[in-house]
C-alpha positions, 0 to 999 in steps of 0.5 A, spaced: 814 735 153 817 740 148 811 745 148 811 746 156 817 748 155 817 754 150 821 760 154 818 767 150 817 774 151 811 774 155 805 777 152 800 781 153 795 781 159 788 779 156 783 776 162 783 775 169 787 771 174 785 765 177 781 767 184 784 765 191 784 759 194 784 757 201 790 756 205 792 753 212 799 756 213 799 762 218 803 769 216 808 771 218 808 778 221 814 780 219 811 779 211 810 786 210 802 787 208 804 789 200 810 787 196 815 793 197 818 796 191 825 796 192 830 800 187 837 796 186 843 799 181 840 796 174 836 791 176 828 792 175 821 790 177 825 788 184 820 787 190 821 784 198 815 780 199 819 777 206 824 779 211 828 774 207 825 774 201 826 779 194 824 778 186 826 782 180 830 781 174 835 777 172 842 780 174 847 780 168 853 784 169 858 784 174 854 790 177 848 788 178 852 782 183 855 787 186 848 790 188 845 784 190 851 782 195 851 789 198 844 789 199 846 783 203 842 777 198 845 771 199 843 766 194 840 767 188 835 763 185 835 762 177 827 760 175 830 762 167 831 757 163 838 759 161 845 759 165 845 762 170 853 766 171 855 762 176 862 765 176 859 773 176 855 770 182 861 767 186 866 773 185 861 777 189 861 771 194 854 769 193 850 761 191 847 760 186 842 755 186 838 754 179 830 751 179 828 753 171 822 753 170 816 754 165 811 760 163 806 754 163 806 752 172 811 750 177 812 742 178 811 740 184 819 738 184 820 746 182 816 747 188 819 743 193 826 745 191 824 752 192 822 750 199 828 747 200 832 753 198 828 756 203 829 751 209 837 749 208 840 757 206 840 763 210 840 770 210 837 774 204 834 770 197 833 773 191 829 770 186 829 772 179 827 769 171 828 773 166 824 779 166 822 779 173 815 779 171 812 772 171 815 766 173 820 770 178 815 772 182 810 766 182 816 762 185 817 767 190 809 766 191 811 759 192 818 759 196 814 765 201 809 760 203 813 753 204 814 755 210 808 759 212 810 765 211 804 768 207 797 764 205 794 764 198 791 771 199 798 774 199 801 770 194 796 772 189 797 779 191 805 779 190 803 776 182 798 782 182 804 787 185 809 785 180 805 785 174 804 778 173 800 776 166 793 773 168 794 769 161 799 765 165 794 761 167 799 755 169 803 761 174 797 763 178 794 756 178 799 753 181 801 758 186 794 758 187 794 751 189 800 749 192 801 746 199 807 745 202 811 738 203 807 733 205 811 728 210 813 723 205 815 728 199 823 727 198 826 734 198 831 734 191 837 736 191 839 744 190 844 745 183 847 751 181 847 750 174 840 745 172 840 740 166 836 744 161 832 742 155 836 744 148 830 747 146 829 751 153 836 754 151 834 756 145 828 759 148 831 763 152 838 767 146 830 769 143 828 772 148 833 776 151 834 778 143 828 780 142 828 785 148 835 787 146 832 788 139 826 793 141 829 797 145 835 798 139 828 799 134 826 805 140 831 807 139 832 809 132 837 804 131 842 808 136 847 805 142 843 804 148 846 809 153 844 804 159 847 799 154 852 801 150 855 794 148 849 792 145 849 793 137 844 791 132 847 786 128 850 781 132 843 782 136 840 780 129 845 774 128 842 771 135 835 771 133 836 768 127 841 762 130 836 762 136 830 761 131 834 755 127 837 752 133 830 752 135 826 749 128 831 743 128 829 742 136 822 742 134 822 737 128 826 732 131 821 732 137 818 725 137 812 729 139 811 731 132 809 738 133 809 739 126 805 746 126 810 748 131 815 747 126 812 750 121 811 757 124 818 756 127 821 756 121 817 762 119 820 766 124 828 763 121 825 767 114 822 773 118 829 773 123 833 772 116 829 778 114 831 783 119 838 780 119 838 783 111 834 789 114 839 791 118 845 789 114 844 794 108 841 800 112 834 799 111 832 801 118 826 803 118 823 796 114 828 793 120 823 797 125 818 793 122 820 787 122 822 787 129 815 789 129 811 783 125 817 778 129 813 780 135 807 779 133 808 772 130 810 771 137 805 772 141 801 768 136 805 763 138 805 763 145 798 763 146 797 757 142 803 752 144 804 755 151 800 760 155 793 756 155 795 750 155 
């Protein structure tokens, strides 16, 4: 369905996460007792739960590569739901293997699959979404236990370390729940660039806008030292075309989301706004902008997709 599909800026941590459940794998002693933060170039939230295994963000640049190959990763795992950089990854001689994923659970097929990355590759894996927050580390929860590496007592503990929303309920029910392949569940095939939904694309442009566009709005609207290619304008042109593309998606959905469609072409108005906002100079009502675009998400986050 489109709704399990919605890919956002995360939301705040309002409740609870799901209390653990029992396991029948064994750990592994070579897991270390607490996810271990590591500091890698520019990546962030990057931490090793295994001798083989790390999380964090997703990697965007040639350096970013480059510190993951010298760190010695050898494949990287991609749960985000847009394209990975394949190329960026081959030039560094690193696999990419791409298994996107929603903020609402692992399918088991996702989670099969990270079993198979785990039991078909060698050498260091690094798997990332977007942040490195939330679904991240729940695949790494995940792909640490298929081989028995950690039971749920642990997996719980690597969501809690990196920072995981406990409103994800989906994430920590699913980790909390996994059992590992059964002998006659047929492992799927590995991609690098998976087949996804438009909808989830259109997702994805949006987050990785916004987060450009709040940091630019900290910044009183200057260039970003860390980010000095990034520039208000054609930041706010991706959000809108992000918001468009995704109110089409959603009113051609045989599902008939029609609230869906309609806060969604409420964000193309707002988004339109900042746009206008930014383009006459008027920074300080683009700020606010920004501001009320962040809290329409989140409304729409708790209501189509984080509590389902």
């Amino acid at each position: 369905m489109l709704v399990g599909l919605l890919i956002l800026t995360p939301c705040l941590v309002a409740d609870e996460p799901p209390t653990d459940q029992s396991t029948e794998s064994t750990p592994d002693e070579s897991a270390p007792e607490s996810p271990e933060p590591l500091h890698w170039g520019e990546l962030h939230n990057v931490f090793q739960h295994t001798q083989r295994i790390t999380s964090g963000s997703g990697p965007e640049t040639d350096a970013d590569f480059a510190e993951l190959a010298k760190q010695g990763v050898k494949t990287v795992v991609s749960v985000d739901g847009a394209r990975p950089k394949v190329e960026l990854a081959k030039r560094h001689g690193l696999r990419y293997v791409h298994i996107p994923i929603g903020y609402d659970g692992l399918p088991r097929e996702a989670q099969l699959a990270l079993g198979r990355v785990v039991e078909d590759t060698e050498g260091t894996l690094y798997i990332h979404c977007h942040h490195g927050k939330h679904r991240g580390p729940a695949a790494a929860a995940v792909a640490c236990m298929s081989n028995g590496a950690i039971d749920h007592t642990a997996a719980a503990h690597i969501l809690e370390t990196a920072g995981t929303g406990a409103n994800y309920h989906g994430l920590w029910r699913d980790v909390a729940e996994y059992q590992q392949a059964g002998p006659d569940e047929k492992l799927p095939p590995l991609v690098e660039t998976a087949k996804v939904n438009n909808m989830v694309q259109a997702m994805s442009s949006i987050d990785a806008a916004m987060e450009h566009l709040q940091l630019l709005s900290a910044n009183k609207w200057q260039p970003l030292a860390e980010h000095p290619d990034l520039a208000p304008k054609p930041e706010a042109v991706i959000l809108w075309e992000g918001f468009r593309e995704s109110a089409r998606f959603a009113a051609a959905d045989d599902d008939g989301h029609k609230q869906l469609e309609s806060m969604l072409q409420s964000s193309v108005a707002a988004a339109n706004q900042l746009r206008t906002e930014i383009e006459a100079g008027h920074l300080e009502a683009a700020t606010q902008q920004v501001a009320s675009l962040k809290a329409s998400c989140k409304q729409c986050h708790e209501k189509f997709r984080d509590n389902r």
